[in-house]
N, C-alpha and C positions, 0 to 999 in steps of 0.2 A: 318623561320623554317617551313618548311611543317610537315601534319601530317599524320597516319599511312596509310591513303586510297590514299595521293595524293602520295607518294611515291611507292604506289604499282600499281598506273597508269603507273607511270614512270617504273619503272620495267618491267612491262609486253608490255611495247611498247617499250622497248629497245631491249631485246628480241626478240619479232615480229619482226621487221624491222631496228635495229640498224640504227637508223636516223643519220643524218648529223644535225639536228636541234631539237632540243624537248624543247618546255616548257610545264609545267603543272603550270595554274594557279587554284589558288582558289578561285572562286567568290562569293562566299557563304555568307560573310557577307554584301552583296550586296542584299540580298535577305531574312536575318533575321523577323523571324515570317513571312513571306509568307509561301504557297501552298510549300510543299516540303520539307520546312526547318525542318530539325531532331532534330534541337539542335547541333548536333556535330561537324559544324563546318566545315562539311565537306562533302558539299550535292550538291554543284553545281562549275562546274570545266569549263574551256577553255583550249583546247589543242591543241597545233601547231606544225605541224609536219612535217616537208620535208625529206624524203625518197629518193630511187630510186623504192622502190616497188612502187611507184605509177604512173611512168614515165607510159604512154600511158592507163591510167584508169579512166574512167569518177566521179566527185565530188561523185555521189551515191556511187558509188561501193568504193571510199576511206574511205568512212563513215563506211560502212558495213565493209570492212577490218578492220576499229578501232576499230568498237564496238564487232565485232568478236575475235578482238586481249586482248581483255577487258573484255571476258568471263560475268561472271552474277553479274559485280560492275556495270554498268548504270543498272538502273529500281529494283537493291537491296539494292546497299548503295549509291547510287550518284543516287539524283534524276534530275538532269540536266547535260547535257555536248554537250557545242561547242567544234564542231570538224575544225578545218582549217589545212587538209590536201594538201601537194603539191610535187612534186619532184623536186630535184634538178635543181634551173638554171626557175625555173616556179618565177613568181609574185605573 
């Protein structure tokens, strides 16, 4: 069962880019009582994402598309997120 902020990751990257692939993980309890951790359960993510938006775009600039796509949830309610951006037919 995901919870109200991972699912609104997923939203807003469906949105953006209508993937051929998306997971959103929660790794958060991975990380309880460390630097970051909020309590809620819902403070540090990994997100995998194969597109076509990113067919011919350097790993920077796919990050920047994500986090751009993800507005002000990294660095307000998600204090950590792996991005593993790629398109379609990529490794």
């Amino acid at each position: 069962m995901s919870g109200p902020v991972s699912q609104e990751i997923e939203m807003r990257l469906r949105a953006a880019f209508a993937p051929v692939r998306l997971v959103v993980s929660n790794d958060s309890a991975k990380h309880h009582g460390h630097s970051g951790d909020d309590g809620s359960g819902e403070s540090h993510f990994t997100v995998e994402i194969e597109a076509s938006a990113f067919a011919g775009v350097s790993r920077l600039e796919r990050q920047r598309m994500v986090n751009r796509a993800l507005g002000d949830l990294p660095g307000q309610r998600v204090h950590a997120l792996a991005i593993k951006a790629r398109a379609p037919g990529e490794e």
